[in-house]
N, C-alpha and C positions, 0 to 999 in steps of 0.2 A: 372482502377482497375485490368484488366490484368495483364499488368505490375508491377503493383507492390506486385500482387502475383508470380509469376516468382521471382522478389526481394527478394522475403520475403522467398523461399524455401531456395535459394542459403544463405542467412542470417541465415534461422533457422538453416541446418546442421553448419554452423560455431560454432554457438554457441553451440549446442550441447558438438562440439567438446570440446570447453574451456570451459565449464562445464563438461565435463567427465574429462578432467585434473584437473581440481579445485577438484571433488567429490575427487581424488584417493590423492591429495595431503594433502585432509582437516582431510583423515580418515585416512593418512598415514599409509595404508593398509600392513597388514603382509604378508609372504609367504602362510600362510594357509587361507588366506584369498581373497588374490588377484586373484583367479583363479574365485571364485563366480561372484566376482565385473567387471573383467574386460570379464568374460562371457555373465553377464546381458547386461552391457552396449553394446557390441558388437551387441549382439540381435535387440538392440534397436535402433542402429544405421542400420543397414540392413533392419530392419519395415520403416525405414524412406526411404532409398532406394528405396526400395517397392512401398510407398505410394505415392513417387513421378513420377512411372511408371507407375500407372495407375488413368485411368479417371472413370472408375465407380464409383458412391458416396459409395455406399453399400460396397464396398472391404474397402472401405477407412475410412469408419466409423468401420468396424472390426477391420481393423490396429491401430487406432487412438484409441480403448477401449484396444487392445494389449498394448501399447504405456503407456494406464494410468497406467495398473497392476503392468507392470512391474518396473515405477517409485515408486508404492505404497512398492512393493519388497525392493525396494536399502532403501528405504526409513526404512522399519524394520530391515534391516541386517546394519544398521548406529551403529554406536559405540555412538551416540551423539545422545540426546534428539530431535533434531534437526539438520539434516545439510542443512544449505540454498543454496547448490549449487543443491542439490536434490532437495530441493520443489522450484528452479528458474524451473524447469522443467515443471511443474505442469502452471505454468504463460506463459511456451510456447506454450504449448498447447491449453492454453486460446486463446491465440494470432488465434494460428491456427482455433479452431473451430469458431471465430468470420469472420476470414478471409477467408477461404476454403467452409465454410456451409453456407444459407440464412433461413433465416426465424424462424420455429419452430427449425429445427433440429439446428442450433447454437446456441440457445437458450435451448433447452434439455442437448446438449452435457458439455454448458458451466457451466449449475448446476451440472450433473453429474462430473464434474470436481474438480469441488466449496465441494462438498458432502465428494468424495475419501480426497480429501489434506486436509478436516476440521478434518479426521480422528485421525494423529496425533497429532493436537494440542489439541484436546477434550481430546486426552491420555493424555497429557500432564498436562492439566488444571485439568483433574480428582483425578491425582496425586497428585498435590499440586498446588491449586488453588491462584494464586497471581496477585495483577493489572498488572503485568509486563507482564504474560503471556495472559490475556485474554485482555490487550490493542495491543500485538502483535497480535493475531486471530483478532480482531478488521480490527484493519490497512488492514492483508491478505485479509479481504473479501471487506474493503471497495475499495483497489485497484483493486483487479481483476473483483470484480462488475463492479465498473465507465471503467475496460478496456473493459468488454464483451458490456458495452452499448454506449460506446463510438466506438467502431468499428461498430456495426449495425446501429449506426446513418451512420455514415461516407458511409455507404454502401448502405442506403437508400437516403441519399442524391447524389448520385455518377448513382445508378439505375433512379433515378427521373430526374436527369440529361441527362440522356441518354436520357430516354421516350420525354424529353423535345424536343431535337434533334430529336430525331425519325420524334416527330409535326410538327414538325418547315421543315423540309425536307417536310413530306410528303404534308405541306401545301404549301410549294414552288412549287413542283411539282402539285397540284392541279389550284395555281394562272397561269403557265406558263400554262395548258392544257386549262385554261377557256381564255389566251388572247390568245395562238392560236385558239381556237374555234372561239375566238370575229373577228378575221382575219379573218377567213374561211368566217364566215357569212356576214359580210360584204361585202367583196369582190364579193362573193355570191349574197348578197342581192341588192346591189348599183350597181359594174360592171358587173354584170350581165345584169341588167336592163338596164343600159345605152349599154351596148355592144350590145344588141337587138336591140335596137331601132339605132340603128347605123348600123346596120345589114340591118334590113330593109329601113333603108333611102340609100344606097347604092345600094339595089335590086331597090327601085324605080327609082333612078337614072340611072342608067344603063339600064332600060327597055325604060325610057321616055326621055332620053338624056336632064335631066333637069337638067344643069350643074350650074345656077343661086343656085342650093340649096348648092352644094361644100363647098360654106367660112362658111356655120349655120352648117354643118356638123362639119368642121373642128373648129369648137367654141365648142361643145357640147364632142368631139377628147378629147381637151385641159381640159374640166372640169371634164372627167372623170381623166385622168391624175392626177389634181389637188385631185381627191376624193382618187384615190387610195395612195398618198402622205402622204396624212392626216390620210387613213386607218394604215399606216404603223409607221406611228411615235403617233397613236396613241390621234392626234388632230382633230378628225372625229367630225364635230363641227355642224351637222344637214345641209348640202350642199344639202338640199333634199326640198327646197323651204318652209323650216321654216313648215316640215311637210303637208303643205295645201295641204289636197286630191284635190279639185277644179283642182289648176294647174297643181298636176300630171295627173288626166283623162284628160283636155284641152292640154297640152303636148304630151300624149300618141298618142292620138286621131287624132293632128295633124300629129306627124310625120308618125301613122302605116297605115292611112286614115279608121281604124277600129271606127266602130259608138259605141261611148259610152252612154247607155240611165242611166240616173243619177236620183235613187230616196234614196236625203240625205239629214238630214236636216241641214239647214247651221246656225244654230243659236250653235250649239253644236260644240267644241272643241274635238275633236278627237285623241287618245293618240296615241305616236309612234308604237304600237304595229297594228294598225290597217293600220296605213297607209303603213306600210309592208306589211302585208297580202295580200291587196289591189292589191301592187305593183308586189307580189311573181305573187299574180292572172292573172295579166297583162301581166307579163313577159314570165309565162305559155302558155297560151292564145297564144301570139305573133309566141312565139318558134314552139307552136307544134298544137293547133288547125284550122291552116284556119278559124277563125270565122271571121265573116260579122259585128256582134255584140257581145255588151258583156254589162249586166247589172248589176249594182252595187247598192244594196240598206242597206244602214245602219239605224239602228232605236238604240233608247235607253229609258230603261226604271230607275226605280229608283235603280236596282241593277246590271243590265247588258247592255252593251251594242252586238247588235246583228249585224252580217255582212253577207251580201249574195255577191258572184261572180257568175255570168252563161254569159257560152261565148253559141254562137251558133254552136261551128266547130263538129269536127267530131267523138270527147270524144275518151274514150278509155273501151276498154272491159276488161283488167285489168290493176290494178292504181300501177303502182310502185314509191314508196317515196324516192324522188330523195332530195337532201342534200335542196333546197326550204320546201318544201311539211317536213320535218319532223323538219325545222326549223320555219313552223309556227304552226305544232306541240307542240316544245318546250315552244314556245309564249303563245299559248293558256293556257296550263298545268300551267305554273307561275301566272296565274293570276285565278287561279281556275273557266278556261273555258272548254269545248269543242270543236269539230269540226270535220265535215260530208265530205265525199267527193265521188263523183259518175262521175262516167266517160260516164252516157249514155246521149243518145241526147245532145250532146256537154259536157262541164265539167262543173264541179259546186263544189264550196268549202260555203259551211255558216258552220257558228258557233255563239261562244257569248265569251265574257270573263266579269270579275266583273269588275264593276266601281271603280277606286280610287277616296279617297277623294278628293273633290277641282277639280275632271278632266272638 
């Protein structure tokens, strides 16, 4: 739409111009005359100057009511009932306030327009009222009407278009922040947890020269590998043993030699939401409290299900929410839960989130 206002200024002065020849040609204007006519127009032409150097709408709607009068002028000092290089005038300006204005104000300006140019022809018809003349005012108003409504569509259409674009971006840029986020927390969630525990299989090894554990190490290497592969392209297909909490504490348990006391009940299927939790809890644990123990009791009623972690280490006196801790956060929130966490007498995360159907 830019552009084709730029267009349309460089268009409009042209015309102008070949209608200010046409007007002088059609009136075939006298010596005593020609001084009025080619003063107006002059004017008129310089208002247009004007109005194309400045951007304030307010100047340009004073020039642009200049602009009518003074066509209304030529228009009475016509030697002719009519001259239609004058009232072509009148249609450019239509043009212009459907193009230049939005909303109400092109829509005021374009009646006020419609009102001034009806002026002669009402003279006209008053005079001597004939179908010729009041099927001409006819035609005038049906053409400039269908133009003023046919450019505010085009301009509503063209606006809507944009806004559409705008969506459309700014929903691109919302999809791209949510799979980088999906990366982050995964990589977060998954290599994390395996890196730990590979962490700590390493310290045992090293301390107890138990080098028979090396090839389960380097197997466990390779499937984090495989996880973060899958993270990346986006094939992240549950490599987390089909969610069963069971094998992740018996896994944990084994490789960190940390006693897992398990109170869960195993007839209930457990959403992925939990068994992260679980795992964040784990990971926690592993990384940063020295615990001996660490107990896990999940329960479930007919609208929530509820999850406790408590390790036994050495807590913390204040809990800072490290990219885990404010992604089981997130977790919780989605599924219109809560979630508690206290750092004394070792750490401790319970909370609940709702039941899905069918879970």
């Amino acid at each position: 739409m830019e552009r084709f206002t730029d267009k349309f200024k460089t268009i409009k002065f042209v015309m102008y111009i070949v209608l200010s020849i046409g007007i002088f040609l059609f009136e075939d204007i006298t010596t005593t005359r020609i001084y009025l006519f080619a003063g107006v127009i002059l004017l008129f032409l310089v208002t247009e100057v004007w109005q194309q150097h400045f951007s304030q709408k307010k100047i340009n709607i004073i020039i642009f009511l200049i602009q009518l009068l003074l066509i209304l002028f030529l228009e009475y000092q016509s030697r002719y009932a009519m001259n239609y290089f004058i009232h072509s005038l009148y249609i450019i300006l239509i043009l212009e306030s459907a193009i230049n204005f939005k909303g109400k104000k092109s829509i005021i300006l374009g009646v006020i327009i419609l009102v001034v140019a009806s002026i002669k022809y009402i003279y006209i018809i008053s005079i001597k009222m004939s179908i010729g003349s009041i099927a001409q005012y006819a035609f005038f108003l049906t053409l400039n009407v269908s133009i003023m409504v046919t450019l505010n569509l085009l301009r509503k259409v063209v606006e809507s278009k944009k806004e559409q674009e705008k969506l459309q971006l700014s929903l691109n840029e919302a999809i791209a922040q949510e799979e980088r986020n999906r990366i982050s927390r995964e990589i977060h969630d998954t290599l994390g947890h395996q890196m730990v525990n590979m962490i700590m299989q390493l310290e045992i090894i090293n301390i107890n020269k138990e080098l028979e554990k090396v090839p389960k190490l380097i197997k466990d290497a390779r499937k984090t590998h495989r996880i973060l592969r899958n993270i990346v392209e986006d094939n992240f297909n549950s490599m987390e043993e089909d969610n069963n909490i069971h094998s992740l504490l018996d896994a944990y348990q084994d490789k960190t030699g940390i006693n897992i006391i398990k109170d869960i009940d195993p007839t209930f299927y457990y959403p992925k939401t939990i068994y992260r939790i679980i795992r964040e809890g784990l990971t926690n644990a592993a990384k940063y409290s020295q615990a001996s123990n660490i107990t896990i009791k999940l329960s479930v009623d007919n609208e929530y299900i509820y999850f406790f972690i408590k390790d036994d280490g050495i807590g913390c006196e204040k809990i800072k929410a490290n990219l885990g801790l404010k992604g089981i956060n997130k977790s919780v929130e989605l599924f219109d839960g809560e979630v508690f966490f206290s750092g004394k007498s070792g750490f401790l995360i319970k909370g609940y989130i709702r039941r899905i159907k069918n879970d």
